[in-house]
C-alpha angles and dihedrals in degrees: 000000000000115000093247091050099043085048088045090051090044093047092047085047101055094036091063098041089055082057104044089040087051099048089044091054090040094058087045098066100051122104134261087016094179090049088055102040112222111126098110090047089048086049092051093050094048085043102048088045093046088054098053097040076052100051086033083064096040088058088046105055094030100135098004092133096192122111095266091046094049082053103040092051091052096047099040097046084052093050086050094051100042108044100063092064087049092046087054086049091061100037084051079055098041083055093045095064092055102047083053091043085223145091111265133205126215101235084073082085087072092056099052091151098055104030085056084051090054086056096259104150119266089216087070095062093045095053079055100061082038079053103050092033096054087047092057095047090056096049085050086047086063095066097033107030096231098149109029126338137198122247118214089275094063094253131144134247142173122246125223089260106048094102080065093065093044080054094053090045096041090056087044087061096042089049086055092047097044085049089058092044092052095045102046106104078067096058128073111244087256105056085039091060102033084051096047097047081063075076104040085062097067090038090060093044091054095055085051101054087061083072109027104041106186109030108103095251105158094049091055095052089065086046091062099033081064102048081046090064100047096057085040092058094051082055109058077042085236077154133037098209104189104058092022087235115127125163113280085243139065112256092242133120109240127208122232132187134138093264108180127226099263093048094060092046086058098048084051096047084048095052094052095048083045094057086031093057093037094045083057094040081058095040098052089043089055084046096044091048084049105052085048098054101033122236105268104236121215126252118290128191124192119208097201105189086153103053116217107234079192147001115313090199087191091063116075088229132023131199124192123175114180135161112238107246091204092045101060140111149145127275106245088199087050118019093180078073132070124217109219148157115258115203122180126175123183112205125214100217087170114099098211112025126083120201111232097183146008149145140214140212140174134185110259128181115246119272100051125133140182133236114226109262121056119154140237097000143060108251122201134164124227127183092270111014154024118251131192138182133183112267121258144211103286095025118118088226088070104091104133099041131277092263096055080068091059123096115232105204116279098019139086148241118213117202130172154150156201109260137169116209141149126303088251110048113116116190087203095046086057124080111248122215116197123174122184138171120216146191123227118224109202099193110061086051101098090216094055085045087053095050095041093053090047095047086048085048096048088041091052090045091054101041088050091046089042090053095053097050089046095049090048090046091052080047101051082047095050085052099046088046085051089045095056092038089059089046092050091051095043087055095051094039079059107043086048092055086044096060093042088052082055098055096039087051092053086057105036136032113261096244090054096042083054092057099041096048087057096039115035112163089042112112103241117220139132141168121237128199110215113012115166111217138203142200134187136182137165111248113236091359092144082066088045107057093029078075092050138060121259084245088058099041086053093043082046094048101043095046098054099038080047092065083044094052085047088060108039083060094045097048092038095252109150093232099223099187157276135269120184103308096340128101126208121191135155134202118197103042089162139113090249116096094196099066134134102246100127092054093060097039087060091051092045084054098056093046084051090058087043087048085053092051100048082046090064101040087069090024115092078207121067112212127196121212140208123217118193117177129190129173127199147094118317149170121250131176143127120275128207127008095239118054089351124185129210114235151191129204139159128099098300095060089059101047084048085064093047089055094053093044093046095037122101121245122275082010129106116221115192131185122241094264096051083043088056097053092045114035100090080065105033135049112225136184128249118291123264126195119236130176123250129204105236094004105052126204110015126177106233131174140209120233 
């Protein structure tokens, strides 16, 4: 890393951690915290601040090789490895709070069992062992290097099995997201994409990394997805920061819907197919990118004393350095120096690592020199030993191309040279040092193969499964939506009939509305026995309204007729109709010819004079009425299909309107058959004779 771009990474590390750490600080110190929820906001700011503090430091001391630099790199680097899974757990929690609507406490991670039956998502639970294991793993990692270690310069370098810990924190992100994704319908469109842009940072950051290799990316990105839920926050006015009072709830809608037992079991069982699917999806695409690329190996070195004369096939690399006993002679110019071939071969005895680079070097007397010309290495002296590296792109050496000097697992490189040296040098009798650096390649090791087909397998067991809960959960919805779609339309389809029933009912009997209802295109009419009948009219009343307005004479009229229809279906009188100022109504409408109609009808009369009174006490107009009964046998029925009215005819009818017209006001005259079913019960004058039209001359009485 070059030094602008190590004190530009520094800089943006520790700009963004001032501001993390203040506005951590800053929400802490507001006032009732757990009423308005943001302690998980508050530990992802403390913690995001705290990570990149923490990797600012680790730039800073890398290779500072004093006591406070050995320390500060440790610490730092562990800081940095351990905060982001700690930062997913609270944004799984963050989340969390706003899937439940409601402020959650930690200590609901003790109680997995129930907190998963109360709907709390099962992702979250298992972030938290992720979490912990991953934190474990690191603090291992600091005695055995398994993810990163540190060379004598203070520098440091990845392990063999630091892929192991991306991968962890990499499921740990796609749990989080998959939580967010299965729980959106329960979070308003705000807080979903405020949430889910948190994700789109680090993506962002990736794909940069693919063009800017050495800046911290990934850890600013977590620096700005905080920052990013913080203004958000203020936004959605989660917290009211100046008074520090914010609503008891979440602003968040919440769903609600009478969801069984079995359906939420089966919500839970497809969500954890669901994280379990996409956590192997994740896995085998960190593996996949990985046996591409290779894992980068660290650094080995190989102290030969006992020099190999050929492949020790029980050893992962193998040196041998001989003088060729065909290929020998002596220096004319020196004869205390022999002239020999020099052929060395290094064996890859691994089965998936190739060795990408590597040098070599043997101990060698003083006074030895080298012919131009040696192959497939370059080839230098030093006071006490020959050295040799494998040739690079630029040197002279590199004619065949830098990758024919690599060694593909289970083959071998051959290098030599001409070289002059003392009688008495011995290539097997010196101690040989070679150092190489190697790629694993996952993917040609049969064990990797194994894990990676099982894991496929696995993956391929849990997306199908995954697919068939969650078809038979969309199912289940689409049926409960069609459910409540057929309830809401039956109520209204009732309540309509029932309104129609009403109106049907305020026109008709209910006898002949049921009839009609069932039998619409029969012609309704029947004959009753004995049917009491009234009639009722204002007297005057063409005096009367010729002093109003027709406004007045309507508002008058329905007023008063109103008090009359409250009554008749208080007191049980079928209501027939009304014509102009006059009012028609029956009692008896029955088969049986024995009822007790006319009684009715009486009582129903005497409430109509006490309606009228009460109707001029409050009336600036005083009105008189008429009240003519007749009781007798009769013809009802419904005439017309379209705007059809339900009548009565026959003789009594008609003397019941002769009553009325011939009767004397606020008085009811009845004729001798009304009096004959009534008399036991009511007090009546002396009869009167009266002549009928038709009927010629009838006794009638006064109540």
């Amino acid at each position: 890393m070059s030094d602008s771009l190590r004190t530009i990474s520094i800089s943006t590390l520790v700009f963004l951690s001032f501001f993390c750490l203040q506005l951590g600080i800053f929400l802490s110190t507001g006032r009732k915290i757990k009423q308005a929820g943001r302690r998980p906001l508050i530990l992802i700011e403390f913690c995001t601040g705290f990570l990149l503090l923490s990797d600012a430091l680790a730039y800073y001391f890398r290779g500072n090789t004093s006591e406070l630099g050995y320390y500060m790199v440790r610490l730092s680097n562990f800081f940095v490895f351990v905060s982001p899974f700690f930062i997913t757990f609270l944004l799984c929690f963050f989340v969390c709070e706003y899937i439940m609507h409601s402020r959650l406490g930690f200590s609901l991670l003790f109680r997995p069992k129930d907190s998963i039956k109360n709907g709390i998502p099962i992702q979250l639970f298992i972030i938290f062992i992720l979490c912990i294991t991953a934190t474990c793993l690191i603090v291992i990692s600091q005695f055995t290097d398994l993810f990163y270690f540190f060379d004598e310069n203070n520098l440091y370098h990845r392990s063999p099995f630091y892929p192991l810990c991306v991968a962890l924190g990499f499921v740990s992100g796609l749990i989080t997201l998959t939580t967010l994704l299965q729980n959106r319908k329960k979070l308003a469109q705000n807080v979903f994409i405020t949430t889910s842009l948190y994700f789109v940072i680090p993506i962002i950051a990736v794909i940069l990394i693919l063009f800017i290799y050495g800046f911290p990316w990934i850890n600013v990105s977590l620096g700005l997805g905080a920052l990013h839920l913080f203004y958000s926050s203020v936004k959605m006015m989660e917290i009211n920061f100046y008074s520090g009072e914010g609503p008891a709830a979440i602003v968040s809608p919440l769903l609600k819907s009478e969801v069984t037992e079995e359906s939420q079991k089966r919500v839970v069982r497809n969500h954890f197919w669901q994280t379990l699917s996409i956590s192997l999806g994740g896995i085998l695409l960190v593996l996949l990118i990985i046996s591409i690329t290779g894992l980068s190996l660290p650094e080995k070195t190989l102290i030969i004393d006992d020099p190999y004369t050929e492949n020790d096939k029980s050893e992962s690399v193998c040196v041998t350095f001989v003088r060729n006993a065909e290929k020998h002679w002596i220096d004319e110019a020196d004869p205390d120096r022999t002239g020999a071939q020099y052929d060395g071969v290094i064996f890859n005895n691994m089965s998936s690592t190739i060795i990408t680079d590597w040098n070599f070097s043997i101990e060698v007397p003083e006074g030895c020199s080298i012919d131009p010309g040696p192959w497939n290495g370059t080839f230098t002296l030093s006071a006490d030993s020959l050295n040799v590296i494998k040739p690079h792109e630029g040197d002279k050496e590199n004619i065949h191309g830098v990758d024919f000097y690599t060694i593909t697992p289970l083959k071998s490189l051959g290098f030599g040279c001409i070289m002059y040296a003392p009688h008495n040098f011995q290539p097997l009798s010196e101690q040989i040092i070679f150092t190489y650096s190697s790629i694993l390649k996952p993917l040609t090791n049969i064990v990797f193969d194994v894990i990676l087909a099982l894991l496929f397998v696995v993956f391929i067991i849990a997306t199908t499964i995954m697919l068939f809960e969650g078809k038979l959960i969309r199912v289940e919805e689409e049926n409960k939506k069609l459910e409540s779609t057929v309830k809401e339309r039956t109520k209204e389809l009732e309540t309509e009939k029932n309104r129609s029933e009403s109106l049907l009912l305020n026109i008709l009997p209910k006898e002949i509305a049921k009839e009609l209802t069932e039998h619409p295109d029969t012609t309704i009419a029947k004959e009753y026995p004995n049917v009491t009948v009234l009639f009722t009219d204002i007297v005057g009343f063409t005096k009367i309204s010729g002093e109003m307005s027709a406004e007045e004479v309507v508002t008058m009229l329905n007023k008063m007729f109103s008090m009359f229809d409250e009554r008749a279906q208080r007191q049980g009188i079928e209501k027939i109709k009304t014509i102009g100022d006059s009012y028609m109504a029956a009692a008896g409408l029955t088969q049986q010819e024995a009822n007790d109609g006319a009684i009715k009808m009486i009582n129903f009369a005497q409430g109509l004079l006490d309606d009228v009174n009460s109707f001029n006490e409050n009336s600036n107009i005083k009105l008189l009425i008429r009240l003519g009964i007749n009781s007798g046998p009769l013809v009802a029925g419904v005439i017309g299909k379209t705007k059809f009215i339900y009548d009565i005819w026959g003789d009594t009818v008609n003397v019941a309107s002769r009553m009325e017209s011939t009767g004397l006001p606020m008085r009811i005259h009845v004729t001798e058959t009304t009096k004959a079913q009534t008399s036991s019960l009511f007090q009546y004058s002396e009869n009167t004779e009266i002549d009928v039209k038709g009927k010629g001359m009838m006794k009638t009485y006064f109540l």
